[in-house]
N, C-alpha and C positions, 0 to 999 in steps of 0.2 A: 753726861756733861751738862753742865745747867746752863741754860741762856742768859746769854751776856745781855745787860741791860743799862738803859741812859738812865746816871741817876739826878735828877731835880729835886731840890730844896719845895716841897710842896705844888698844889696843881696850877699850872699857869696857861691849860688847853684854852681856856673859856675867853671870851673878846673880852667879858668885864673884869676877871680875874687881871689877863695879861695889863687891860690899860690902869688896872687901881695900881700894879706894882711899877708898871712904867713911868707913873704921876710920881712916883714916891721918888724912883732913879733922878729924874726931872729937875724936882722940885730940891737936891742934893748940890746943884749945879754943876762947874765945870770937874770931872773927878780923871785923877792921873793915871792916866796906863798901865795896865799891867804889864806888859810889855811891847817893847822895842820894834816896830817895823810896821809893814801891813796889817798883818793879825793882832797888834792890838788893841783895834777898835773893838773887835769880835770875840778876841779873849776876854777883854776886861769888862764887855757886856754880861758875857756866861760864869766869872766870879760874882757878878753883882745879882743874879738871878739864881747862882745858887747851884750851878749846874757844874757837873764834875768831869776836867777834861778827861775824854778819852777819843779811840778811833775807830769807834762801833757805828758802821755803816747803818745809821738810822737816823730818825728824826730827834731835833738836839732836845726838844720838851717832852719826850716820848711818843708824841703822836703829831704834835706840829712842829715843821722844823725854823728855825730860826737864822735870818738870814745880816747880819749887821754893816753899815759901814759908813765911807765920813760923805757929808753933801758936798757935792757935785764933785763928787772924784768920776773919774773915766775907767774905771778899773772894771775888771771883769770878774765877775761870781761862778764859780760851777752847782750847775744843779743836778748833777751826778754823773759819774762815773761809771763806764762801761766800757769792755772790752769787747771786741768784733765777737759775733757768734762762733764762726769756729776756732778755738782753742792752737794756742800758737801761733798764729799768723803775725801777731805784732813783732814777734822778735823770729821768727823763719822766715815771712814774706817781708815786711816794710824793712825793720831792720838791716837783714841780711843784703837785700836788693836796692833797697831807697835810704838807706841810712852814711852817711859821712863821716869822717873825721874832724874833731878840731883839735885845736893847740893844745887843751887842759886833755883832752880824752887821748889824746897821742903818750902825753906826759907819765897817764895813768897808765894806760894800758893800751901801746898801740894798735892791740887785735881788734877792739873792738868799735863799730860804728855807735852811732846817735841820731836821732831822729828828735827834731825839735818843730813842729808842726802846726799849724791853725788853719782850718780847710771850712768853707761853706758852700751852698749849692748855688751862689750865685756866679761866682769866676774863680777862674783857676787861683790860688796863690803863687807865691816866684820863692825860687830858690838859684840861687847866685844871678836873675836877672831873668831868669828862663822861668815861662809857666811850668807849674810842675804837678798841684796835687788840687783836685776839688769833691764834694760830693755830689751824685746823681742817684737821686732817687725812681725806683721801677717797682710795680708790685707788692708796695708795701712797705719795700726792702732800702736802705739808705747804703750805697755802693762808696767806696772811694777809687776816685777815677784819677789815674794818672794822665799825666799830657799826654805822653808818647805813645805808652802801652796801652790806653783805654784803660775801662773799667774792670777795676782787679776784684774777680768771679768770687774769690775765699775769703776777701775783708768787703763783709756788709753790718749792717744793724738791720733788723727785724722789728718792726713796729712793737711786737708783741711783748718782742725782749725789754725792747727801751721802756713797756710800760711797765713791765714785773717791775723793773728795777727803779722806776719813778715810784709805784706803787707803793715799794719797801721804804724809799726814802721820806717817802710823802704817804703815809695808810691813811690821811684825814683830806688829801688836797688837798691840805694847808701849809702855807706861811705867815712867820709875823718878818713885816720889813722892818727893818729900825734903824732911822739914818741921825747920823749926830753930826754936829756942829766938834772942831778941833780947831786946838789952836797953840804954839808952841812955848813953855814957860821961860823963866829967866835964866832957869837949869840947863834948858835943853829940851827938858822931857816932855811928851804930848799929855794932853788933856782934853776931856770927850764931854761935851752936853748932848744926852740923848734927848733930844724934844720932836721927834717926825717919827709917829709908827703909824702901821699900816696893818689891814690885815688881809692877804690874799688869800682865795678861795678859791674851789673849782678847777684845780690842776687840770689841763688841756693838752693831751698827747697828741692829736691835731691842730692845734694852735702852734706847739711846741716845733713837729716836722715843718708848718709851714716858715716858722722861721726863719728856720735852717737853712728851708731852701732859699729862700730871699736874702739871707745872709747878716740878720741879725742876731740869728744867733752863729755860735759855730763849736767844732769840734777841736779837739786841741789832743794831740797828738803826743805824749812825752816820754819816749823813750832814751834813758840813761846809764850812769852805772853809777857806783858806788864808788864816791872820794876818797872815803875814809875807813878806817873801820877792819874787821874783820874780815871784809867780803869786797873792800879794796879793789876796785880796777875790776868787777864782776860785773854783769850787766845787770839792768836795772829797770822797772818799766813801773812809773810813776803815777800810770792809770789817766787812760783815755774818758778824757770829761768832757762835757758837752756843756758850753760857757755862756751867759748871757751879760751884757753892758746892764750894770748896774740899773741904771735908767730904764731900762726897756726888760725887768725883769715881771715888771704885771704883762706883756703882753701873751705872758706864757698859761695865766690865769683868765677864769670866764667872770670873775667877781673883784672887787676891792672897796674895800671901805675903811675910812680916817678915823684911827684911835684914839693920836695926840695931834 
């Protein structure tokens, strides 16, 4: 089977490359969304760059990944996606033990739970008012610890693991940031001025843990099922990300330097 590959319209890895095409985006001014919602800032970045959607777990330039969005939004970015080291536990342990009903997952399929979660190492989070879920790091090892039960032995992260998988996402330690100006038309519809890129360097898997535990950054937990579809009222696990505040997404790097 032949490897799946991110394809880009020409090489955009280099800082001078990336800032002569971002001058060009720039200098086009306010341009209309590709589409509707959140992800249109970052979709309508990766048409304009040439780059061809898909959902191949790698970096969006091939080797630098590319991070987009509007200034001073409060939103939160995933810098990837992992699943606890041992295999299962999201939907046998959390799941099955820690997971809930609600009204839409009742409707679908009453069998089954949900688990909608954001945990950091600084304080517990609540669920219906009651501390419920945090992380506690020992050995290396990033634990999730429940209030009641203590720290559950079979759902950890592995320093080692979170790097392979930073690694895969990130093979250069790089990002480009690219924050745009928005603003809404007489249609309706959004429109983006990219003028603020960045270029972070030096991906920091100790930077990264320390966040965590101080609670800037966090985990985010999303276990679901399927609305629709085929596979209807089945369960669903939407993949355990590790999220930073927009704003606070260089503290995870040891470099940054201003393109535009």
């Amino acid at each position: 089977m032949s490897e799946r590959k991110i394809v880009v319209s020409g090489d955009l890895t280099s800082d001078d490359k990336f800032r002569e095409k971002m001058q060009e985006i720039k200098q086009r001014g306010y341009i209309k969304s590709r589409r509707t919602g959140d992800t249109g800032v970052g979709k309508t970045l990766e048409d304009l760059l040439g780059i061809e959607e898909n959902s191949i777990q790698a970096a969006d330039l091939g080797k630098v990944e590319l991070k987009a969005n509007r200034k001073n939004s409060n939103s939160m970015m995933t810098l990837v996606t992992k699943s606890p080291n041992k295999r299962g536990v999201n939907n046998k342990v959390l799941r099955e033990k820690y997971g809930y009903y609600t009204e839409e997952s009742i409707s679908v399929n009453p069998n089954v739970k949900v688990l909608h979660t954001s945990v950091n190492g600084k304080d517990f989070n609540t669920l219906n008012g009651n501390p419920f879920m945090k992380l506690t790091f020992k050995e290396e090892k990033m634990y999730l610890e429940h209030a009641e039960d203590g720290i559950l032995e079979d759902v950890y992260w592995d320093k080692q693991t979170i790097e392979t998988a930073i690694n895969k996402k990130y093979p250069t330690g790089k990002v480009y940031r690219v924050q745009a100006e928005s603003r809404k038309e007489a249609d309706g519809t959004e429109s983006f001025l990219y003028n603020d890129v960045e270029s972070l360097e030096n991906f920091n898997a100790d930077r990264m843990m320390t966040n965590l535990q101080n609670g800037d950054l966090s985990v985010d937990i999303r276990l679901g099922f399927y609305a629709s579809g085929k596979k209807k009222g089945k369960p669903h696990d939407n993949g355990t990300a590790i999220r930073v505040p927009i704003k606070k997404l260089d503290n995870c790097f040891d470099n940054k330097k201003k393109l535009l």
